[in-house]
GUVODREN-841003 format. One record per residue (C-alpha): x, y, z; residue in three letters; chain. Coordinates in nm, 4 decimals, padded with zeros to 6 digits. Each point is the difference from the previous one (the first is absolute). Layout:
// residues N
         xx         yy         zz   residuo   cadena
          X          Y          Z       ala        A
...
This chain:
// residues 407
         xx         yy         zz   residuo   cadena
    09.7232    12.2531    13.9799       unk        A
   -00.1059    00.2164   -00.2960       unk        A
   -00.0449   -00.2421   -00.2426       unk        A
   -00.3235   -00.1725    00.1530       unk        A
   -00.1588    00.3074    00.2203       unk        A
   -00.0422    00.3380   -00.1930       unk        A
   -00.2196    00.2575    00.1448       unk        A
   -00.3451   -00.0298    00.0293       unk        A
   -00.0269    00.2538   -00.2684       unk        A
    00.1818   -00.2278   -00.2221       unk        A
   -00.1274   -00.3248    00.0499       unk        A
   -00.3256    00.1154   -00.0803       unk        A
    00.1307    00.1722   -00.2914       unk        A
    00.1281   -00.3320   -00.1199       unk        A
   -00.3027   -00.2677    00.1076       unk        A
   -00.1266    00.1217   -00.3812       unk        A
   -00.0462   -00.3133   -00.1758       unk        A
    00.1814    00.1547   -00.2954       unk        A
    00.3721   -00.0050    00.1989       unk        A
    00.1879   -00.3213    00.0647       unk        A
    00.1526   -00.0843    00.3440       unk        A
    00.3520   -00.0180    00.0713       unk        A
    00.1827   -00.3157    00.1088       unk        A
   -00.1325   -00.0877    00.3758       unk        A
   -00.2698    00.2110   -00.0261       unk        A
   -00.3739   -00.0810    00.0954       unk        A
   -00.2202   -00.1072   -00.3015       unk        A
   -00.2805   -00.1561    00.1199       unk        A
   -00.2110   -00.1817    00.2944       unk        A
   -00.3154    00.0148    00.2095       unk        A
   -00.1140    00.3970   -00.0199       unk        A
    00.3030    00.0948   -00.2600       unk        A
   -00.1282    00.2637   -00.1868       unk        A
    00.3197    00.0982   -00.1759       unk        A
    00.1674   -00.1014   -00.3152       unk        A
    00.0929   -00.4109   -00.0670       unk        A
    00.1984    00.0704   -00.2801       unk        A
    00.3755   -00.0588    00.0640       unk        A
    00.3276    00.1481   -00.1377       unk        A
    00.1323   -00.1867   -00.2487       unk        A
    00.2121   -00.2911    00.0938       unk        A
   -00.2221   -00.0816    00.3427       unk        A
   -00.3199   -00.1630   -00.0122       unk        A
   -00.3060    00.0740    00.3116       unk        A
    00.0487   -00.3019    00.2633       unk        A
   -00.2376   -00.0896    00.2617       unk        A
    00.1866   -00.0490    00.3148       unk        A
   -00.3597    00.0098    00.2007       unk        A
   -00.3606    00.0861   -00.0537       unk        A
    00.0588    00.3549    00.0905       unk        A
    00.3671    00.0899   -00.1381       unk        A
    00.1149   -00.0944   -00.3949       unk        A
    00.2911    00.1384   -00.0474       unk        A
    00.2686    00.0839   -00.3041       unk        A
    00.2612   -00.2153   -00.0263       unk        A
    00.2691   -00.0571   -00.2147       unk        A
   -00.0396   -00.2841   -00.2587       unk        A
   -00.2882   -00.2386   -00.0343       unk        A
   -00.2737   -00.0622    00.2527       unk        A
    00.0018   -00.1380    00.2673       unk        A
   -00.2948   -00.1014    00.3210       unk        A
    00.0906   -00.0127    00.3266       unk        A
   -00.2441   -00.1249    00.2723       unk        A
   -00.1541    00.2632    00.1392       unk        A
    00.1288    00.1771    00.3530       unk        A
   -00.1402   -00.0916    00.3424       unk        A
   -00.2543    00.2624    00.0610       unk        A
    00.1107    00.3361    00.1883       unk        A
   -00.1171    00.0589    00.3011       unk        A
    00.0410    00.2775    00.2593       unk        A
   -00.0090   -00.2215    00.2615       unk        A
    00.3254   -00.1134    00.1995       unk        A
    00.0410   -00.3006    00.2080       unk        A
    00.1343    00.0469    00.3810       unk        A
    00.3350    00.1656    00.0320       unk        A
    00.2584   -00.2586    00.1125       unk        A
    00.3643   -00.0248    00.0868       unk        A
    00.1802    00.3946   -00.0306       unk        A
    00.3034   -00.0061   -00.2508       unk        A
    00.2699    00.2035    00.0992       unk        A
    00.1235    00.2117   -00.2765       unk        A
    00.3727   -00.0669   -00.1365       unk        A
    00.2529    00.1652    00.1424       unk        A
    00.1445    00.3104   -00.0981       unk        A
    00.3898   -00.0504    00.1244       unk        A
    00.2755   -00.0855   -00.2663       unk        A
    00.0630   -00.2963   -00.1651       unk        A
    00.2742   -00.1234   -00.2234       unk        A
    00.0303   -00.0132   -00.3600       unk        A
   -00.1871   -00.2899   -00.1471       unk        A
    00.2683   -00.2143   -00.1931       unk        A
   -00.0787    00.0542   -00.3773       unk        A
   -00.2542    00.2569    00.0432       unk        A
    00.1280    00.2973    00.1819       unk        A
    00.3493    00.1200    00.0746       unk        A
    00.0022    00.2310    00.2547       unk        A
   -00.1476   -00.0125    00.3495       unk        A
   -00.3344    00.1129    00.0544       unk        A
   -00.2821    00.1148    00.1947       unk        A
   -00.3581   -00.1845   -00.0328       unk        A
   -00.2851    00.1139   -00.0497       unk        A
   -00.2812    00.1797    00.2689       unk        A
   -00.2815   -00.0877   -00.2479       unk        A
    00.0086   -00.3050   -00.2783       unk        A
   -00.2887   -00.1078   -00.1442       unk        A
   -00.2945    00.0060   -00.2631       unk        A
   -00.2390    00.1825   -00.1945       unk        A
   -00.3610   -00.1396    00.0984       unk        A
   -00.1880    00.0914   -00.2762       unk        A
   -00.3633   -00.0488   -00.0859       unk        A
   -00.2094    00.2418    00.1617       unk        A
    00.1044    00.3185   -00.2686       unk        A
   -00.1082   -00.2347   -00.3167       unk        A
   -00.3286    00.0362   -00.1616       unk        A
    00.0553    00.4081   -00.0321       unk        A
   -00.1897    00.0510   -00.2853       unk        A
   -00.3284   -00.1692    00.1735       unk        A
   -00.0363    00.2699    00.3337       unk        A
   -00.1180   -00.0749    00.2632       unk        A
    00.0328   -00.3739   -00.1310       unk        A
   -00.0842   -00.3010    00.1473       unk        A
    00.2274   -00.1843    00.2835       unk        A
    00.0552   -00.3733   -00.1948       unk        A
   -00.0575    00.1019   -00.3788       unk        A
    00.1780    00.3340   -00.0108       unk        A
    00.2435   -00.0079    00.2514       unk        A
    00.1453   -00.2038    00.3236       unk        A
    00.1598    00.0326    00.2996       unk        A
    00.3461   -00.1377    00.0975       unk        A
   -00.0719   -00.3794    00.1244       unk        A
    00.1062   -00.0563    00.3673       unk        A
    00.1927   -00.3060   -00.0986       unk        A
    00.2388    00.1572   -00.2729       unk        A
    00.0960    00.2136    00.3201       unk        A
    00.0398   -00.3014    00.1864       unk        A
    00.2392   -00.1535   -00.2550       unk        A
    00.2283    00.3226   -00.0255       unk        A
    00.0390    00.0384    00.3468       unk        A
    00.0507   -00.3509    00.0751       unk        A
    00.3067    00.0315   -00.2652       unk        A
    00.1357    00.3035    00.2242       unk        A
   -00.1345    00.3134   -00.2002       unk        A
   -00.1515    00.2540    00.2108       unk        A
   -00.1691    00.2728   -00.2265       unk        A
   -00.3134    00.0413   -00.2150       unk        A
   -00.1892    00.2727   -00.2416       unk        A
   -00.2937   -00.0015   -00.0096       unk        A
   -00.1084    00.1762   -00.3704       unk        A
   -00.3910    00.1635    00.0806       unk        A
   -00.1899    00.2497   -00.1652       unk        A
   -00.0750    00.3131    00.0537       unk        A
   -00.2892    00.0017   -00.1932       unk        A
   -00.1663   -00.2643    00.1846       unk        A
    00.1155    00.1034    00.3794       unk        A
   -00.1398    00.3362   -00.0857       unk        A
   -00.2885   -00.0157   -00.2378       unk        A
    00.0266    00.3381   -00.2282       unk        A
   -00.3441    00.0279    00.1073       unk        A
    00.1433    00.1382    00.3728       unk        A
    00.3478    00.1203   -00.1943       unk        A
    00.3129   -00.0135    00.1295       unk        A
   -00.0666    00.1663    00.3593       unk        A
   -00.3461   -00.1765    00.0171       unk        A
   -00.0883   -00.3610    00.2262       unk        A
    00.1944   -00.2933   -00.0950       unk        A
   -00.2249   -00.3280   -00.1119       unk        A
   -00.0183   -00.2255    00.2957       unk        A
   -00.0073   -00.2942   -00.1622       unk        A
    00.3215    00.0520   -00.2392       unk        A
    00.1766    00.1580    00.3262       unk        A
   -00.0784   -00.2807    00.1922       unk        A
    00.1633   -00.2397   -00.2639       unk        A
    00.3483    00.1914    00.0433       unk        A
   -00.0479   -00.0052    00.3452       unk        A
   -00.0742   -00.3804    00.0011       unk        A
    00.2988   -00.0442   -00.1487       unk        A
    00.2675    00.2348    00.1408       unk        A
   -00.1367   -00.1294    00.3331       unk        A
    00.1270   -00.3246   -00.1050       unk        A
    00.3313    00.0860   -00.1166       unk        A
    00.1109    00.2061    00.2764       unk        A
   -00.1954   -00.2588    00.2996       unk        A
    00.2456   -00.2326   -00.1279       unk        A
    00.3140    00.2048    00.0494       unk        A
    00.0156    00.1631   -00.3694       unk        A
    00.0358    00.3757   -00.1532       unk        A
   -00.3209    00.0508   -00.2124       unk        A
    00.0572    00.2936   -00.2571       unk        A
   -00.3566    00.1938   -00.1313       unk        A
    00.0274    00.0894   -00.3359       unk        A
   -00.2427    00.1890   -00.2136       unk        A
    00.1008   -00.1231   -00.3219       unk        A
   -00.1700    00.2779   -00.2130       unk        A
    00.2883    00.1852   -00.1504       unk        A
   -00.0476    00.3257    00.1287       unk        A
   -00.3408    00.0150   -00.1661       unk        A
   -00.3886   -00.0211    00.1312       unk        A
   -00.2933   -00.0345   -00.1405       unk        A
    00.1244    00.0532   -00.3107       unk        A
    00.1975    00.2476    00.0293       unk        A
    00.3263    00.1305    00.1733       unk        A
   -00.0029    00.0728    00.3457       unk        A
    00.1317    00.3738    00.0304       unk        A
   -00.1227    00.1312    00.3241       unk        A
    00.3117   -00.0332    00.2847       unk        A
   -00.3105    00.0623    00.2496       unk        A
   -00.2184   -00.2778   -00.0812       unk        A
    00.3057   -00.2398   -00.0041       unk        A
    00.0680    00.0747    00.3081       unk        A
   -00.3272    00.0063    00.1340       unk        A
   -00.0389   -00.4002   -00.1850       unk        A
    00.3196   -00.0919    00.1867       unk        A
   -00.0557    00.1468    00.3268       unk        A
   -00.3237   -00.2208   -00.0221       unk        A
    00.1199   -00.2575   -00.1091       unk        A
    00.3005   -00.0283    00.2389       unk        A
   -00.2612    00.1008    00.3121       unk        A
   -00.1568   -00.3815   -00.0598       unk        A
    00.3482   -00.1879    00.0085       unk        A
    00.1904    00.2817    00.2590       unk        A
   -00.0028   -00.2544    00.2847       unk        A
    00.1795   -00.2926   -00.2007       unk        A
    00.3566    00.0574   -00.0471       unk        A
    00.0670   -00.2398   -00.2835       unk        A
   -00.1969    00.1798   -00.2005       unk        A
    00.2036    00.1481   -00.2639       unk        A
   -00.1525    00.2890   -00.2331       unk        A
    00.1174    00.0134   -00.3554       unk        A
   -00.1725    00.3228   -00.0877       unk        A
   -00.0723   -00.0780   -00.3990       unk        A
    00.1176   -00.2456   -00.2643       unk        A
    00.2114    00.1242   -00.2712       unk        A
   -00.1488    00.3561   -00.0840       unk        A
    00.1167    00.0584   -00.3503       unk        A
   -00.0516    00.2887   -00.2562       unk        A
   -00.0124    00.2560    00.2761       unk        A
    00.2818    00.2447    00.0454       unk        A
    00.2532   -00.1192    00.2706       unk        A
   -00.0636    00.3168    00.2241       unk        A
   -00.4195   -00.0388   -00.0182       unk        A
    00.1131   -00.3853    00.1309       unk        A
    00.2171    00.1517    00.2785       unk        A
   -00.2669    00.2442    00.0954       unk        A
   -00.2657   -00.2587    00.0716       unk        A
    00.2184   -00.2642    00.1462       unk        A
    00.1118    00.2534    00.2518       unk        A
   -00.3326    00.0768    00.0805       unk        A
   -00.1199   -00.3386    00.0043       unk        A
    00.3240   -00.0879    00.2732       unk        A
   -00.1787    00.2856    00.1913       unk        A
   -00.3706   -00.1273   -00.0432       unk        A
    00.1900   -00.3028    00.1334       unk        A
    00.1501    00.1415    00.3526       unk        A
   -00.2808    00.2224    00.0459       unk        A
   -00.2365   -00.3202    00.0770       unk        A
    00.2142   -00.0741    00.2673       unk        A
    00.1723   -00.2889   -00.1726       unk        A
    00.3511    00.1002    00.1705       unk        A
    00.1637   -00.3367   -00.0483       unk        A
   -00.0395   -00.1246   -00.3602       unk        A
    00.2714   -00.0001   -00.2938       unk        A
   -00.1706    00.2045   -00.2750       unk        A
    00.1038   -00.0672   -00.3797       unk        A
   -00.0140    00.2727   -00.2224       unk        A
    00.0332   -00.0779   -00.3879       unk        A
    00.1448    00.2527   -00.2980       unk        A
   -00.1879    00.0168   -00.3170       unk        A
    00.1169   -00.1529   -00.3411       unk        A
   -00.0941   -00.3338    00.1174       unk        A
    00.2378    00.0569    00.3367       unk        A
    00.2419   -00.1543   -00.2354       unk        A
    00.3472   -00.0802    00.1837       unk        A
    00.2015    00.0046   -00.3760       unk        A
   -00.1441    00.3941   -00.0866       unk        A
    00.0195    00.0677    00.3784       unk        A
    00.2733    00.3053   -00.0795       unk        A
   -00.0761    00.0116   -00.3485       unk        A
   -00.2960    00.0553   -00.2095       unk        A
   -00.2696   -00.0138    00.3013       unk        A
    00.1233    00.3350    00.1640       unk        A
   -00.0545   -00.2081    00.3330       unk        A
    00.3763    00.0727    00.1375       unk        A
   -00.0247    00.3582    00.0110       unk        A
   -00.3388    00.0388    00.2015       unk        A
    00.0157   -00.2997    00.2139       unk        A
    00.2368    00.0511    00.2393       unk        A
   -00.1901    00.2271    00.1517       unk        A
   -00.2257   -00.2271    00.1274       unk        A
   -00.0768    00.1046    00.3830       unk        A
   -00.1451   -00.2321    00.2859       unk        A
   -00.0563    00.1083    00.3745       unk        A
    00.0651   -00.3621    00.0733       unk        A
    00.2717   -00.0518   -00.1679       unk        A
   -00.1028   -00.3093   -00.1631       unk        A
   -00.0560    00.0517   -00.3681       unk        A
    00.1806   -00.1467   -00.2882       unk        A
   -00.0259    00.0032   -00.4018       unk        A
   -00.1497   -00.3267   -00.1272       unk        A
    00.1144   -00.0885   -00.3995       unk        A
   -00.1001   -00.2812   -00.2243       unk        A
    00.2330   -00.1061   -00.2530       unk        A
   -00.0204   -00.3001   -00.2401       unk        A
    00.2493   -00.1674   -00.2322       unk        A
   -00.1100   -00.0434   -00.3462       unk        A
    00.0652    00.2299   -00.3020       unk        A
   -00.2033    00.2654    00.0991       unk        A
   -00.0471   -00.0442    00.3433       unk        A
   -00.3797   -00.0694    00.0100       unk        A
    00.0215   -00.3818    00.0896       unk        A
   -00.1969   -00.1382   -00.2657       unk        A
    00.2847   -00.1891   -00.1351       unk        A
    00.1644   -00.2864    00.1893       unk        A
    00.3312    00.0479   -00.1494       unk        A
    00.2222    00.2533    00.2080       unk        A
    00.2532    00.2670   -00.2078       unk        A
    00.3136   -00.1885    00.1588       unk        A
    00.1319   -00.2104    00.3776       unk        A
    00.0936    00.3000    00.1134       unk        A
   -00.3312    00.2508   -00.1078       unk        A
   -00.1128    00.0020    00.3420       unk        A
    00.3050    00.1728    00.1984       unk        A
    00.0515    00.2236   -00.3219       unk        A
   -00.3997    00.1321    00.0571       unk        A
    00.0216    00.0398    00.3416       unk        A
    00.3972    00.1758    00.0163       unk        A
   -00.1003    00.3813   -00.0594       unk        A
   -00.2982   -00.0405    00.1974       unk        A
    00.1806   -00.1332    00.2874       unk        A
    00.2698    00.2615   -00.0241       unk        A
   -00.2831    00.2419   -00.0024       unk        A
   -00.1260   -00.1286    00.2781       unk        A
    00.3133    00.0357    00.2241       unk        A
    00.0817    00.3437   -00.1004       unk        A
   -00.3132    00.0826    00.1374       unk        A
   -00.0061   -00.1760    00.3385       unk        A
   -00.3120   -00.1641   -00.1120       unk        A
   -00.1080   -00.3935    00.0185       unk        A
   -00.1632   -00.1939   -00.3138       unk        A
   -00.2846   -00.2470   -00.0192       unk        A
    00.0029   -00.2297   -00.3555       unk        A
   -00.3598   -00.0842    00.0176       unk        A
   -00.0104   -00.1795   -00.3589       unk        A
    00.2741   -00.2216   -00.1463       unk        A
   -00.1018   -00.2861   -00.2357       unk        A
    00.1857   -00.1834   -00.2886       unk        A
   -00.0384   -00.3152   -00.2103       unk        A
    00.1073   -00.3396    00.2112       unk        A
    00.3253   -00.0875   -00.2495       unk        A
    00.3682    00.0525    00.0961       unk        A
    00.0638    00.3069   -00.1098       unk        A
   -00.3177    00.1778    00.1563       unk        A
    00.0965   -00.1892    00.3338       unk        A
    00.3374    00.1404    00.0048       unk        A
   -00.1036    00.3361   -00.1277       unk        A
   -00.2252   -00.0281    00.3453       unk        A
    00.2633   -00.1134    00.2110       unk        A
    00.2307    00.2866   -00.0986       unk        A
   -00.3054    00.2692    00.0960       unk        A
   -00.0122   -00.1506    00.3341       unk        A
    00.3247   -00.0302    00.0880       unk        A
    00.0979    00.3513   -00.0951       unk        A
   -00.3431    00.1140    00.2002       unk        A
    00.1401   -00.2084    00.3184       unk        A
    00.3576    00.1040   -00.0483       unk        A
   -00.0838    00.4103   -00.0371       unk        A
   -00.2052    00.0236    00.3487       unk        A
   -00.2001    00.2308   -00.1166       unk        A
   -00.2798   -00.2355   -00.1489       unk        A
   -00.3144   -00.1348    00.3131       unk        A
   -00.1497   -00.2736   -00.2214       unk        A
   -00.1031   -00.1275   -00.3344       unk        A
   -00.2979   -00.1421   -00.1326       unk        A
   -00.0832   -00.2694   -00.2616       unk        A
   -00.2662    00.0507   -00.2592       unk        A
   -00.2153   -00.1502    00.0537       unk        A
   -00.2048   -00.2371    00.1612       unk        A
   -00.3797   -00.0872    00.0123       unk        A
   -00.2621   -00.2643   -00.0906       unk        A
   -00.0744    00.1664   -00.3394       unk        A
    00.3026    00.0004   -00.1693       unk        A
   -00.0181   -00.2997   -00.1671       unk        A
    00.2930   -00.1124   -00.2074       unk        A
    00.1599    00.3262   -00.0074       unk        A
    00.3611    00.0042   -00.0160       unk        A
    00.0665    00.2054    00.3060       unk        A
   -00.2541   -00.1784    00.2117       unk        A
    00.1292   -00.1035    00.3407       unk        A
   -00.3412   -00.1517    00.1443       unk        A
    00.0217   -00.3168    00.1836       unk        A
    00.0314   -00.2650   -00.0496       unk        A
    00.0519   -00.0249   -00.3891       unk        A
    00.0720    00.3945   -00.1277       unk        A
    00.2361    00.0067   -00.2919       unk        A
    00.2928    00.1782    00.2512       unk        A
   -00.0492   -00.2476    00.2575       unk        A
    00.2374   -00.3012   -00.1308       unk        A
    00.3159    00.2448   -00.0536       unk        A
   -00.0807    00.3253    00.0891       unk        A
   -00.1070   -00.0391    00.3293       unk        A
    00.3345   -00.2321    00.1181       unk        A
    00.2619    00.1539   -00.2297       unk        A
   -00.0409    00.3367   -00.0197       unk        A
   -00.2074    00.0896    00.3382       unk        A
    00.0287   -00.2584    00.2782       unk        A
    00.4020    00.0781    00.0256       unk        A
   -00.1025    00.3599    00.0963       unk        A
   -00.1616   -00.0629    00.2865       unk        A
């Protein structure tokens, strides 16, 4: 989501306490060393000890989060993921017949905040994923999860980018991707640096490969284990994108991880609505080559004004179809298969509709594997979008009206 993440390089450009913090951004807590002043028209909320946060309007407190943890009780009963076979229109909600979804789920997020504080500290900069959100999502019949990490903190820039991972941040994704997929679910890794490390933008095809092929060797054996080679690279020339996706999808096979689906991203965000436009994405992409076979494009797209999701009003009922149409199109004139790992909108009726309408034309074109809300995770607080059980803003009407009848 590029309202909330920028690169490294960025955030720490904009921690000076002289800048104010957009609407849902971080402003304060245990270690914060950025700014706590606020745009105008939000006011810095504590939501817990560790995460105050810009929201819209006057403050607010929330009690503060159950402590994270990278510990994860016993696995118990396997869910079977939904099925995949056709279903019927849904009366009021989509016309035509269509196909569901492999992969329906979440964003887990947690573990990527806190980037301008590297390494950070697990518990006051950022968290893992807690085992019982999972719990709740799967129980409700969603199979799929990303899991935002950083870079920065796998791989300390001390080793660089083809150095030795840090153990104990490794064995936090592990800890939790274990979980997920012991119980039956698709667990998708996701550096969430935009294309950029340490500062700076990663440029060298080699070295991403050489990251991925590393990366990949530790989760080769587990096939749901889904690699979603880098969040939203933006700024970058479409063709610089292509050239290190492709060479991170061969970093990937070259570990011996034969089995996997592998998500590659386009830059300008990976935006679905400037897909054939303005990115530059359609005319490089297509190209996209995979020994396996199993590769597809993964776009974001949200439904306010300007397609950031910081508003929760959506452009219109039917915004989400209209985004997604040339995409789609694009998508079947190239024999290729899309992943929407980001959707998010406000919870009112026209944002719900405007969600329905994405969905149904994603189900009803064939060419879509999955979607993915943003976002949940313990640290979201009162933020519009939140989906984290059992009391996330999305969770009264989001969750049963405009997801649940896609499963």
């Amino acid at each position: 989501m590029k309202s909330l993440f920028a690169p490294l390089a960025v955030t720490l450009a904009l921690s000076s306490s002289a800048l104010s913090v957009a609407v849902w951004g971080q402003c304060g807590g245990i270690g914060w060393t950025g700014s706590t002043t606020c745009d105008s028209g939000t006011t810095c909320t504590e939501l817990n000890d560790y995460y105050f946060q810009c929201l819209p309007g006057a403050a607010t407190t929330s009690a503060p989060s159950t402590a994270p943890t990278t510990s994860v009780p016993p696995t118990t009963t396997v869910s079977s993921p939904p099925s995949t076979t056709s279903s019927a229109p849904i009366p009021g909600v989509c016309s035509g017949s269509r196909n569901k979804f492999k992969f329906f789920g979440v964003n887990e997020s947690g573990a990527e905040f806190g980037n301008a504080n590297i390494p950070g500290v697990l518990g006051t900069d950022y968290t893992w994923p807690s085992p019982s959100s999972i719990d709740f999502f799967m129980s409700q019949g969603f199979n799929t999860f990303r899991i935002p990490f950083l870079m920065e903190r796998l791989s300390p820039p001390a080793n660089g980018l083809t150095g030795s991972f840090d153990q104990t941040y490794l064995s936090g994704l592990q800890t939790i991707v274990n979980y997920i997929t012991n119980k039956g679910g698709f667990a998708l890794v996701d550096p969430h640096n935009f294309m950029s490390y340490n500062g700076a933008q990663i440029s060298s095809t080699s070295d991403f490969q050489t990251w991925w092929k590393n990366l990949a060797t530790v989760f080769k054996s587990n096939s749901n284990v889904v690699f979603d080679l880098m969040n939203e690279p933006n700024g970058i020339p479409a063709q610089t994108v292509f050239n290190l996706m492709q060479a991170a999808v061969n970093g990937v096979r070259s570990a011996g991880a034969t089995s996997q689906l592998i998500l590659v991203e386009g830059t300008s965000w990976t935006g679905a609505w400037t897909w054939t436009t303005s990115s530059g994405n359609s005319a490089v992409f297509g190209a996209i080559k995979d020994p396996n076979n199993n590769v597809a494009i993964q776009m974001h797209q949200y439904l306010d004004s300007d397609g950031s999701g910081t508003s929760d009003q959506c452009v219109s009922s039917t915004i989400g179809a209209d985004r997604l149409q040339a995409a789609t199109q694009w998508l079947q004139q190239n024999n290729l298969k899309g992943f929407l790992g980001e959707i998010g909108a406000g919870s009112n009726p026209t944002c719900i509709s405007a969600v329905q309408s994405a969905l149904c034309a994603m189900q009803e074109s064939d060419v879509w594997l999955g979607a993915l809300w943003w976002a949940a995770g313990p640290w979201w607080g009162t933020y519009y979008q939140s989906i984290e059980p059992p009391s996330g803003p999305a969770i009264a009407s989001i969750l049963p009206q405009a997801l649940e009848p896609f499963l």
